[in-house]
N, C-alpha and C positions, 0 to 999 in steps of 0.2 A: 504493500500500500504506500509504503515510504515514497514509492519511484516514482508516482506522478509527477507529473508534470506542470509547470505553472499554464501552458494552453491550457490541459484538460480541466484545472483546475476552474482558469477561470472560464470557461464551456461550461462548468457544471454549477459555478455561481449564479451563472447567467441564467441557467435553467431554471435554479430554485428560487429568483428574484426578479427576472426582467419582467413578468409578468403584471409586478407589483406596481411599474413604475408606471405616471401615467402619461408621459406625454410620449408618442409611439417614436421621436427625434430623437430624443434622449435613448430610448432603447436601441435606435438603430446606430445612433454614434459609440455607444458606452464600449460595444466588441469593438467597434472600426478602429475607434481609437488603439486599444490592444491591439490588434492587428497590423495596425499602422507602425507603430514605432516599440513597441512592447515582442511583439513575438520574435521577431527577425533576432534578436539580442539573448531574452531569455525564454520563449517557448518554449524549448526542448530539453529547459532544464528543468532539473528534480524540482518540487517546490519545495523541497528539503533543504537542498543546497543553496537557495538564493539568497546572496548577502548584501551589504551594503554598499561594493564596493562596482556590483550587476546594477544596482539602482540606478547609483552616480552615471554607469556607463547610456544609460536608458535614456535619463532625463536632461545631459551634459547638453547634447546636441542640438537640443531645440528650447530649452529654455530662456534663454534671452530671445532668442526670434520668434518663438510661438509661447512665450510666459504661459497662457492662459488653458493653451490647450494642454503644456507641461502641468500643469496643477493639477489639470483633471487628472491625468496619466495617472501621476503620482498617487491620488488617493482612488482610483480602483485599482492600482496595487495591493495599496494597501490594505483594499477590502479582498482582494483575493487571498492574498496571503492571510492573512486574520481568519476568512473562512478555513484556510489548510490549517491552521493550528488549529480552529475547533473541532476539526474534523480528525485530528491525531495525524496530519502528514506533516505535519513541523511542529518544532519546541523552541526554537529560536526567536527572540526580540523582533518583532515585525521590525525589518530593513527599511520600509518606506514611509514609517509614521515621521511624520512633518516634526517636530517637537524632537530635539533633541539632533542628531546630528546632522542630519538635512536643511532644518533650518539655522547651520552653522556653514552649510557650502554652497547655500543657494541666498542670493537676495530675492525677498518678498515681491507677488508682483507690483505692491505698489511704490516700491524701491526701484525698479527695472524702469518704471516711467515709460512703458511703451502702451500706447492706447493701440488695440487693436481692432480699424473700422472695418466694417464690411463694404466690400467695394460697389460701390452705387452708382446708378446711369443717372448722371444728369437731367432734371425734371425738364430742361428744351428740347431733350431728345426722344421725352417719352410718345410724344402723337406719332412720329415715325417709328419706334420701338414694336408700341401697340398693333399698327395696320400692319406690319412686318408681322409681330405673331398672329394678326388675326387667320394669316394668309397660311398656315404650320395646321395639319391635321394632328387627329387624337387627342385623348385622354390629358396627355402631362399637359401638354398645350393650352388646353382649358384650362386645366387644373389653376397654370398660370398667372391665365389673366384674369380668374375668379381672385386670387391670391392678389393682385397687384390691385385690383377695383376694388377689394375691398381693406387693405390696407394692413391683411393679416400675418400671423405669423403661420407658418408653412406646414407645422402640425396642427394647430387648431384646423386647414383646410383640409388635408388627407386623413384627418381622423374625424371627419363632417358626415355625418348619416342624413339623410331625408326625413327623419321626425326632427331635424332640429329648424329645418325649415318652414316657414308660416309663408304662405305668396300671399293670403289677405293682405296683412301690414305689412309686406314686404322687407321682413326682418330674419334672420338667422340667430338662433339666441346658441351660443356657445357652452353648454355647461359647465358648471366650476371646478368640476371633476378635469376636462381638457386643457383647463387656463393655467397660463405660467402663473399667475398670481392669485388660483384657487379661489375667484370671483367669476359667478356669472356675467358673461358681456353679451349684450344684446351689437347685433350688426345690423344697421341699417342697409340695405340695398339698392343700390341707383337702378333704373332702367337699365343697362347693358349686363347686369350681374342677375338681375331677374331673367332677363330673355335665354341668358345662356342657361341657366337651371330650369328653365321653363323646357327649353329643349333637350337636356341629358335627361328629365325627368319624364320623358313623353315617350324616348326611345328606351327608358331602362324599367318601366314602371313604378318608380316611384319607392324602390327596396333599396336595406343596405344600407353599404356607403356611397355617395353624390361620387367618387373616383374610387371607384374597387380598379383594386390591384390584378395581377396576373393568375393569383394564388386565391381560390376562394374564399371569403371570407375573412380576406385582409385588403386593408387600404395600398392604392398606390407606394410605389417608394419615391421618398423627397428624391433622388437619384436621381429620376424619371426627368423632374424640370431642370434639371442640370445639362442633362443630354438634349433638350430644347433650347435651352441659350449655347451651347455649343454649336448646333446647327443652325442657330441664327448667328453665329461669329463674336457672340457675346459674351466668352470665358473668362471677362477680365470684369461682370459682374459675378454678385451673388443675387439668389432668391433672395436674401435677406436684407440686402441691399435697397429692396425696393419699399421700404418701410421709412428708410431714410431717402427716398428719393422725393414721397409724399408729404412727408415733415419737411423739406427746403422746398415744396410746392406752396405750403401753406405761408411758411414764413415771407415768401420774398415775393410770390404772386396773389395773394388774397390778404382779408378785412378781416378773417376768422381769426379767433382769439385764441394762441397757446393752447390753452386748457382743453378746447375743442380736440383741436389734433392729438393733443396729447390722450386723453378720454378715446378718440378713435382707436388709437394703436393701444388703447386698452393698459397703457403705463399706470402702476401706482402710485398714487401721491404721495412723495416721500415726503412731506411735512405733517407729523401724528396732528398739530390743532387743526392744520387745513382739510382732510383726509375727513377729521369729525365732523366739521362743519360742513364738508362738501356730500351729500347723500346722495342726489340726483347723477345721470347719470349722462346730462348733454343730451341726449337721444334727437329730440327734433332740430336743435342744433346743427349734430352730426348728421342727419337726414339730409339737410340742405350740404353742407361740406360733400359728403358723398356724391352726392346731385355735381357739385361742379367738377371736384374730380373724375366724374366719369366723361363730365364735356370736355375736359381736357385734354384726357386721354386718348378721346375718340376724336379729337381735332377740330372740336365744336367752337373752342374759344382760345385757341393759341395765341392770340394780339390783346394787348389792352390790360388789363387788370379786373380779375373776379372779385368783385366787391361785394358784400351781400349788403342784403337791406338791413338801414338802420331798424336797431331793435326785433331782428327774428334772430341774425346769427351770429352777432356780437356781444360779447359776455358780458 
């Protein structure tokens, strides 16, 4: 039993907890990452034998240039390893607990001082972006520009089933079970983000998930829109990227107020008195902001400036 392996080991973490976790991003990074910079180094070793010296070699390499994705490295390490001792395949002092001599040969990432953006298309380029992916068949494709019109993050859209959709009030309500911030958020829907649901839902009946994957009964993989901005010659964004492309939409072409956008992208208020006092939720606010973002988008109003009307959409 000694001889496993730190792969199999952590395979068999991942079994008995990915399940748990809820946002399906997280589960599909948590291996990749292992995989990525973890196995090549120490997969094929014992998880008996891994020291501290395997660690260093692990996390040497990308630490200053990827800090953040190094952090995470480091502590599913270190839950794997901690699963091997409870399991009796090690007795040795977990190697990669942060405390102690790790955080003696690494600076914190708020010491490295490196902000790490996700790389973002330019909100001038999005009317041409947009009629570019309009013109891309398939699933990911949608997936997309559901993702971009409504200003979401990338698992709340792939982990989206058809009872979270209302076409009455033309709202999507997110459950708080999906949300990074384990808050209900309601999505308002512009006209282009209704039409294209109105038609994936006519051709798939109405079950499921709004973008089922390959494999029954699992959502598309985030992957998938990766390999659609590649075939549009676009690898030098991210999906994620386009959340900040919307927030310098709002900032520098429209009269919507902070709070709106920020409430869209579903941010938490990080000030505990404003958070108490803040209860509502922007909604009809955000209806109108969506409303212009989808003109945008769709090249309705590229000149000029989106103002809204005094007193509907200014805070």
């Amino acid at each position: 039993a000694r001889a496993i392996t730190f792969r199999q080991s952590a395979e068999a973490y991942f079994k008995a907890h990915g399940d748990t976790w809820r946002a399906h991003k997280h589960r599909v990074n948590w291996m990749s990452t292992l995989q990525t910079y973890a196995f090549p180094t120490i997969g094929d070793v014992s998880v008996a034998a891994i020291d501290r010296e395997m660690i260093v070699n692990v996390l040497e390499p990308i630490w200053r240039d990827k800090t953040a994705t190094a952090s995470r490295l480091r502590g599913r390490i270190e839950a794997v390893l901690d699963w091997a001792a409870a399991k009796g395949y090690r007795t040795d002092e977990n190697p990669a607990r942060w405390k102690g001599a790790l955080s003696k040969l690494f600076p914190t990432r708020e010491r490295v001082r490196k902000v790490e953006h996700y790389p973002a298309l330019p909100y001038r380029d999005m009317p041409a972006f947009i009629a570019a992916l309009k013109g891309q068949g398939g699933d990911a494709a949608q997936a997309l520009l559901f993702t971009i019109l409504t200003a979401a993050r990338t698992g709340e859209v792939l982990g989206m089933t058809w009872a979270e959709i209302n076409f009455d009030d033309a709202q999507w309500v997110v459950p708080a079970a999906r949300m990074k911030g384990a808050r209900e958020h309601r999505v308002p829907l512009a006209p282009a983000a209704v039409e294209l649901l109105k038609t994936r839902h006519k051709a798939s009946g109405g079950h499921g998930y709004v973008f089922p994957g390959m494999r029954a009964g699992k959502p598309l993989s985030s992957m998938a829109m990766l390999v659609v901005l590649e075939r549009l010659g676009r690898d030098d964004v991210t999906v994620h990227g386009f959340r900040s492309t919307f927030r310098d939409w709002v900032e520098e072409r429209t009269a919507f107020a902070g709070s709106v956008a920020e409430a869209a992208l579903a941010h938490v208020v990080g000030d505990k008195v404003e958070a108490a006092y803040r209860r509502g939720d922007l909604f009809e606010k955000r209806r109108r902001l969506m409303e212009a973002w989808d003109g945008y988008c769709s090249g309705y109003a590229q000149t000029g400036e989106v103002v809204p009307m005094r007193g509907r959409a200014t805070a």
